[in-house]
C-alpha positions as CSV (number, residue, x, y, z in Angstrom):
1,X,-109.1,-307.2,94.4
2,X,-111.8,-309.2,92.4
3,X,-114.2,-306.1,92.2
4,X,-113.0,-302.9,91.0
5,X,-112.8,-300.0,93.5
6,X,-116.0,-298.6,92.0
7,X,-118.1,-302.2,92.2
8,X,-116.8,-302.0,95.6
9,X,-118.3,-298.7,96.8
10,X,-121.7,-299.2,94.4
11,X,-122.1,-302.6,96.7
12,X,-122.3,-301.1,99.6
13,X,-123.5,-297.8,99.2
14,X,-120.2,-295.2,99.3
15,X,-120.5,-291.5,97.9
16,X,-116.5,-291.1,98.3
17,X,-113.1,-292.3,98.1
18,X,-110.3,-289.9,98.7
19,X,-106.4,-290.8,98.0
20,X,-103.9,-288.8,99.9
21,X,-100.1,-289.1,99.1
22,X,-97.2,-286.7,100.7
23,X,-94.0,-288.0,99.8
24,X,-92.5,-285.9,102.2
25,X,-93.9,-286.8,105.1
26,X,-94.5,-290.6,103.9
27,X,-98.5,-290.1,103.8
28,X,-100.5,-292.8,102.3
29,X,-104.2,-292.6,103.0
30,X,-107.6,-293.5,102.2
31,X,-110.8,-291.4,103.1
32,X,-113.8,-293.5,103.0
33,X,-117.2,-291.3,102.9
34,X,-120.1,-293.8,103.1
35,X,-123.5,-291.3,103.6
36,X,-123.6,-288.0,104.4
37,X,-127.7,-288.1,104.6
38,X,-127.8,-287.2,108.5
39,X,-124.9,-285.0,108.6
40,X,-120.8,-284.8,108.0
41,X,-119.4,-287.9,108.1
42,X,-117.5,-288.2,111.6
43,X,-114.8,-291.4,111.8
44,X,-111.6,-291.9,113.3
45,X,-108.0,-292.3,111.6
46,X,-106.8,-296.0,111.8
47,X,-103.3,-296.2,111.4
48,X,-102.3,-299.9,110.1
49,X,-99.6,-301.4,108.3
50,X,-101.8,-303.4,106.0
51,X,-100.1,-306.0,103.6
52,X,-101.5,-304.3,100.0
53,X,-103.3,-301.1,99.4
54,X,-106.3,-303.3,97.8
55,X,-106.8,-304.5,102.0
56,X,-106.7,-300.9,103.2
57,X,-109.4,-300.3,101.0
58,X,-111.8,-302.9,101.8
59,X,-111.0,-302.0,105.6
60,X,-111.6,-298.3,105.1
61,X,-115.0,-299.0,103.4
62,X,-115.9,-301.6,106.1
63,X,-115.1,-299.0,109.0
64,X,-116.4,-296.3,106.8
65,X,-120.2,-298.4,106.3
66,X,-120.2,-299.2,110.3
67,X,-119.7,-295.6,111.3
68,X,-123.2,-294.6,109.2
69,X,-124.9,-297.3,110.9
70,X,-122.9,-296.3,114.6
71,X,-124.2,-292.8,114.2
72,X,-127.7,-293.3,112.8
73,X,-128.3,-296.0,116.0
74,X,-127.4,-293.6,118.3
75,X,-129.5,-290.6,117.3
76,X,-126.5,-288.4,116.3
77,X,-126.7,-286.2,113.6
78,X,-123.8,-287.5,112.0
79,X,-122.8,-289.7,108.9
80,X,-119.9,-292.4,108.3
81,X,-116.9,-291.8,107.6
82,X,-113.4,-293.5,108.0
83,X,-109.9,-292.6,107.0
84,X,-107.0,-295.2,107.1
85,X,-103.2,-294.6,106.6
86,X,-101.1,-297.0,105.7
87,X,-97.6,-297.6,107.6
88,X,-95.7,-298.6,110.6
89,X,-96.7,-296.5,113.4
90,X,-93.6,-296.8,115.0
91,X,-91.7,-295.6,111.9
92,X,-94.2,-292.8,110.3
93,X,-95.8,-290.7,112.9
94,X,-94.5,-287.1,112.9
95,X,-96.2,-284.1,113.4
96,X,-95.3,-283.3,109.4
97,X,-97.5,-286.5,108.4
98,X,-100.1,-285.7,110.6
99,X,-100.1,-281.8,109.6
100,X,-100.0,-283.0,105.6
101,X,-102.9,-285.5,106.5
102,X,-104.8,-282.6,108.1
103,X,-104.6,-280.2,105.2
104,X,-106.0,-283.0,103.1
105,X,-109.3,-283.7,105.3
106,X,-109.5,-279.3,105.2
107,X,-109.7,-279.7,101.6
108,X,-113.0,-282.1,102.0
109,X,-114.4,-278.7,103.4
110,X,-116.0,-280.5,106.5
111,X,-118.0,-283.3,104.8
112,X,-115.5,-285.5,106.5
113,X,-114.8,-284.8,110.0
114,X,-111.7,-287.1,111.7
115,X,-110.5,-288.2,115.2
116,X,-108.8,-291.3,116.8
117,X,-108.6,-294.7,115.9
118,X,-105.9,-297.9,116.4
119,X,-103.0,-296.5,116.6
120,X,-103.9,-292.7,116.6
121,X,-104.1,-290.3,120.0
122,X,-105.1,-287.1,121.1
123,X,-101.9,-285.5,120.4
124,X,-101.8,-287.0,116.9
125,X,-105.3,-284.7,116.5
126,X,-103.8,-281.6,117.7
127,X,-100.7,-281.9,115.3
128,X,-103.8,-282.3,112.9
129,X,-106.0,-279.0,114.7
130,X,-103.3,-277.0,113.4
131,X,-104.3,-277.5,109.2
132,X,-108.2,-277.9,110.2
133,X,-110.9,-277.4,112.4
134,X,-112.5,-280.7,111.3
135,X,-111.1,-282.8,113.8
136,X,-112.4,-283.9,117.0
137,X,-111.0,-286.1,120.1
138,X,-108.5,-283.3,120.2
139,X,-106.5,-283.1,124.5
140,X,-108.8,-281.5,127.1
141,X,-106.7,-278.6,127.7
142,X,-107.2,-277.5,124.1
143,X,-111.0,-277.8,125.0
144,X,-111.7,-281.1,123.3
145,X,-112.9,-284.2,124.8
146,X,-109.5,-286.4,124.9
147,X,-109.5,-290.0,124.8
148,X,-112.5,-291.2,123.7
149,X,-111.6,-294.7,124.9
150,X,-112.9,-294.8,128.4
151,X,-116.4,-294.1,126.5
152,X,-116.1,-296.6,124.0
153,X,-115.4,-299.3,126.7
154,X,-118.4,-297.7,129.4
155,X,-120.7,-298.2,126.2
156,X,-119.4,-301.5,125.2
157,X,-119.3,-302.4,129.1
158,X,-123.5,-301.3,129.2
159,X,-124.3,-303.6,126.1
160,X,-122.4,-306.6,127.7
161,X,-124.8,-306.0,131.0
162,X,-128.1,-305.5,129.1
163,X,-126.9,-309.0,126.5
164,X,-126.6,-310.4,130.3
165,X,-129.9,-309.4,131.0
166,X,-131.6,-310.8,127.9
167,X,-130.1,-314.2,128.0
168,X,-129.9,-314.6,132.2
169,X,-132.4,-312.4,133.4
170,X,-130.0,-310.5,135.6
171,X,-127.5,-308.0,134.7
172,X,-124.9,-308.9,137.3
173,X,-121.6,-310.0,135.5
174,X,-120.2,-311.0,139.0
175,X,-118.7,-314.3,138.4
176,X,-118.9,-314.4,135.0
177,X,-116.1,-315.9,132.5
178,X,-115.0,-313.4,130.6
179,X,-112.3,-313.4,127.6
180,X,-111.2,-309.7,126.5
181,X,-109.7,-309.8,123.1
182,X,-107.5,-307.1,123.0
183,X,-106.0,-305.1,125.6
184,X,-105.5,-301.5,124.2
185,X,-107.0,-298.5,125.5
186,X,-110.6,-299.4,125.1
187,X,-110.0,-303.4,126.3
188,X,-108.0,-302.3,129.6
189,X,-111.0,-299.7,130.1
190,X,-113.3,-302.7,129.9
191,X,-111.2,-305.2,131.7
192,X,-111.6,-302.3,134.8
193,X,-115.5,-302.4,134.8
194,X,-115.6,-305.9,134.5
195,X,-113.1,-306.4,137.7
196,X,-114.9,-304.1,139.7
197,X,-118.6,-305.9,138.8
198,X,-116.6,-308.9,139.9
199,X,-116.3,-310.9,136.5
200,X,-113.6,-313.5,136.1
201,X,-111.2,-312.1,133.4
202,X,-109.6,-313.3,131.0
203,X,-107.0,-311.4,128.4
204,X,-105.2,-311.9,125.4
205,X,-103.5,-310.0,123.4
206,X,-100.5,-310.4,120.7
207,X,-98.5,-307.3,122.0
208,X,-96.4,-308.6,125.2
209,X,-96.7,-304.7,126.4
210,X,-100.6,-304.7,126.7
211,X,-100.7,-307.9,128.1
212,X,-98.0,-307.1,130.6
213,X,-99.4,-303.1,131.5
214,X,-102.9,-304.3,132.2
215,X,-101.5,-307.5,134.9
216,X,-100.2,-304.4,136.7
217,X,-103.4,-302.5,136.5
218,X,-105.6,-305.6,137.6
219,X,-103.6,-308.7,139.3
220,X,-106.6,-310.6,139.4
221,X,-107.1,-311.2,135.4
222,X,-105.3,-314.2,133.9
223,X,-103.9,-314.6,130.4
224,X,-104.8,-316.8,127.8
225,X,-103.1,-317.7,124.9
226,X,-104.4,-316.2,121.5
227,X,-104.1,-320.0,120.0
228,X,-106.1,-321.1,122.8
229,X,-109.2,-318.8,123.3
230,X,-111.5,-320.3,121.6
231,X,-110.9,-323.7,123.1
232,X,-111.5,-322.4,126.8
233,X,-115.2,-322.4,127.8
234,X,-116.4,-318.9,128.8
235,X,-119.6,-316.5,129.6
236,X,-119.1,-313.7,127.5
237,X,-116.5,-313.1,124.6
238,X,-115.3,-309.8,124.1
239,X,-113.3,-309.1,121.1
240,X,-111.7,-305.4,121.3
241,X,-108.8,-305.8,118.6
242,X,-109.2,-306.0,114.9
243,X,-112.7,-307.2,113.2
244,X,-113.0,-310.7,111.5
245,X,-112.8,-313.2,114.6
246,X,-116.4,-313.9,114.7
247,X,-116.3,-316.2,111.4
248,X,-116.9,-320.0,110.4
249,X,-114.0,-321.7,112.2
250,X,-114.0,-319.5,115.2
251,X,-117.9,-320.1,115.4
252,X,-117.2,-323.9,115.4
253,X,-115.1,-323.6,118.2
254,X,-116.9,-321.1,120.7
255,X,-118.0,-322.2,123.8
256,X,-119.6,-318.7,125.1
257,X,-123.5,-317.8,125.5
258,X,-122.7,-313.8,124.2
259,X,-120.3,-312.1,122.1
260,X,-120.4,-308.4,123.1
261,X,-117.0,-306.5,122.6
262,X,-115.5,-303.0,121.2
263,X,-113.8,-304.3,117.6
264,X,-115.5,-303.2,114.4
265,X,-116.8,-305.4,111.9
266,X,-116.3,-308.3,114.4
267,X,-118.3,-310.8,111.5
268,X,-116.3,-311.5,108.8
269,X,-119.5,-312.0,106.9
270,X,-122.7,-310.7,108.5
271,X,-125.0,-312.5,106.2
272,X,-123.3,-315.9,107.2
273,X,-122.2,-315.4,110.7
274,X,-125.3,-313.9,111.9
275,X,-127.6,-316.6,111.2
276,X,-124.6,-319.2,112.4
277,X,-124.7,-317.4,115.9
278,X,-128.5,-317.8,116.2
279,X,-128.2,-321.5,114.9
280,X,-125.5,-322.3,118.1
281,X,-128.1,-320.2,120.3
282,X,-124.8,-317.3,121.1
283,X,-126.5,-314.0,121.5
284,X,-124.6,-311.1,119.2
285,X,-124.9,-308.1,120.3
286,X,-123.9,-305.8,117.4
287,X,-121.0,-303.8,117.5
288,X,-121.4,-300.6,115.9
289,X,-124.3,-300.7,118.3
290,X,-122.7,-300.8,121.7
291,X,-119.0,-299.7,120.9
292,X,-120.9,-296.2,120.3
293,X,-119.5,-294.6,123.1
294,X,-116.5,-293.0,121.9
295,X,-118.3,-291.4,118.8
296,X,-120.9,-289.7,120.9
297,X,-118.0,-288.7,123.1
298,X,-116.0,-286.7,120.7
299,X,-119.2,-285.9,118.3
300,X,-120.4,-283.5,121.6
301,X,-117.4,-281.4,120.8
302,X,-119.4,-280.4,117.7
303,X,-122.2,-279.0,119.8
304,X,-119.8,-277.8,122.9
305,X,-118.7,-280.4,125.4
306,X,-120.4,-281.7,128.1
307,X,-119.3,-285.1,130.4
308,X,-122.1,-285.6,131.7
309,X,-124.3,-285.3,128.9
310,X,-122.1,-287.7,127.1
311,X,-122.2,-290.2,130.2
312,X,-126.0,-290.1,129.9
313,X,-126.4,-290.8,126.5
314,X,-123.8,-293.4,126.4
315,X,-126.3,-295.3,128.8
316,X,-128.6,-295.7,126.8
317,X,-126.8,-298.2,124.6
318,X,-128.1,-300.1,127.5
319,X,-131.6,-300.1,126.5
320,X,-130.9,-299.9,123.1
321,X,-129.3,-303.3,122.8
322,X,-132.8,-304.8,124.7
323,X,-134.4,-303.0,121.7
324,X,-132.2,-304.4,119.1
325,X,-132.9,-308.2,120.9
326,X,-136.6,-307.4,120.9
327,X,-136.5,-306.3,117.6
328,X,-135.0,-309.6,116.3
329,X,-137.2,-311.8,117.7
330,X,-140.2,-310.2,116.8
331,X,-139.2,-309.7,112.7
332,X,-137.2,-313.0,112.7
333,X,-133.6,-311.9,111.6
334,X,-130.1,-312.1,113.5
335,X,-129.2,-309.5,115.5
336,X,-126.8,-307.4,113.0
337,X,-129.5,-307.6,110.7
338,X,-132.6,-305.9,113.4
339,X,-129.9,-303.5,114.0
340,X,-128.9,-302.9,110.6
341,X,-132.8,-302.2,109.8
342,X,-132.9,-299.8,112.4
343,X,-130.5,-297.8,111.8
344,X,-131.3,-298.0,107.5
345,X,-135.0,-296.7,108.7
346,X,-133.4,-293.5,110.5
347,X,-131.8,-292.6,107.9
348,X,-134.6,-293.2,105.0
349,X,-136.9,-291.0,107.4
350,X,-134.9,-287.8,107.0
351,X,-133.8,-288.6,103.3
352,X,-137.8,-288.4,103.1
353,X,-137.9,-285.3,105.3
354,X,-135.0,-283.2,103.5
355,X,-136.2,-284.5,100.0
356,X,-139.7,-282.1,100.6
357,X,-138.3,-279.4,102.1
């Protein structure tokens, strides 16, 4: 790591880093607290086996930064926060991890507030329910809201309409060429709304079992080869895995009008691959923008659950990404940027507000 941990979190604005280790249980994790300024800091557990503990930081502050922007876009009054743990999922899941890795989030005393992420389910949050209360996303029959992934992909699903609406003038994905990065919860989720709007698909995906569960679900998508997706021409490129594929020799290659998908941090350098996007004339729409759907799923658990609450304010990432387009045009800045300023402004307005009470 060229910076220290500290230069790290000064750069982009953290208030906390929390350690965990259990070597019982095999617990390795990092909590990432970015701001706090609207509320606790609500994020998801990723669990990854990361090649050093210097790349599971820099993810966890990534993650951590997005969720403050994720909440503060959509009106919740929530901060960021992320928590990774490093390991094989296969090997170190056990309800004794999960229960050690709940007693350490009690201890934050709810300015962190967990649920899922890659690798992590609603089971995996009641194992944690049973240390803390500040956890979220925990199975519907314990009262919680379940898997927030059929959210995440309706909200993701409503950006990719309203980026077709800005750059087609109809919202109508039928017939469409779309590539789904990704086929996990949220991606198989997606890869359902686009088949039933009547979108061509197109999926890829390292793990063989993904690829092969969602050909069952929906025989009409065809596979592409991850070496190969940036060579086919396409509509709309979704990426729904890990972040980073949006970057300088992926950019050179596309062959797509948008880029609207579920993965976090999908630009490996938003100061660079922003303005690249608008240079090549691909319209962004910004991810912690309209992969919101999940976290304003499981953040109504906070105020007592309601579907259909949630389903209506999921919606509105519709109109929200029109916003963020509008925005960008009118002050002149790539769309992660007009995004980025928005949600910064929400959040200096009630710094202002709590600062004079």
């Amino acid at each position: 790591m060229q910076q220290s941990v500290f230069e790290h979190m000064q750069q982009m604005g953290h208030e906390q880093l929390v350690f965990c280790h259990d070597p019982y249980s095999g617990l390795n994790a990092i909590i990432a607290i970015h701001n706090t300024t609207l509320g606790p800091a609500l994020g998801g557990t990723r669990l990854w086996n990361y090649n050093s503990h210097e790349e599971a930081v820099i993810d966890s502050l990534r993650l951590s930064r997005g969720m403050t922007y994720k909440a503060a876009i959509s009106g919740l009054n929530l901060g960021g926060g992320k928590a990774v743990i490093i390991g094989n999922a296969a090997d170190i899941k056990s309800e004794g991890l999960w229960r050690r890795y709940g007693k350490f989030v009690n201890s934050l005393n709810g300015k962190y507030i967990t649920a899922e992420d890659v690798n992590t389910s609603a089971r995996d949050m009641e194992y944690i329910s049973l240390e803390t209360d500040f956890v979220t996303g925990v199975p519907e029959y314990m009262g919680g809201s379940g898997d927030p992934s059929p959210f995440t992909a309706y909200g993701v699903f409503m950006g990719m309409k309203a980026s077709a609406k800005k750059m087609w003038g109809s919202d109508n994905l039928s017939g469409k060429k779309v590539l789904v990065q990704g086929v996990g919860h949220v991606g198989q989720y997606l890869v359902g709304h686009l088949v039933e709007e009547g979108a061509k698909v197109y999926i890829s995906d390292i793990n063989e079992t993904k690829i092969k569960e969602t050909l069952e679900k929906y025989r009409a998508v065809e596979v592409v080869g991850g070496s190969k997706i940036f060579d086919m021409e396409m509509d709309i490129y979704a990426p729904c895995a890990l972040g980073a594929t949006v970057n300088s020799e992926s950019i050179s290659k596309m062959k797509c009008a948008i880029i609207a998908g579920a993965a976090n941090n999908q630009l490996a350098d938003e100061t660079v691959h922003g303005p690249m996007l608008i240079e090549k004339g691909i319209l962004y729409a910004p991810d912690f923008l309209i992969n919101a759907g999940g976290l304003v799923n499981v953040s109504a658990e906070l105020e007592g659950y309601n579907r259909e609450r949630v389903m209506s304010n999921v919606e509105k990432i519709y109109e929200r990404t029109l916003e963020i387009y509008a925005t960008s045009e009118k002050e002149k800045v790539h769309t992660q940027l007009a995004a980025m300023h928005m949600a910064e402004k929400r959040i200096q307005a009630i710094a202002s507000v709590k600062s004079r009470l």
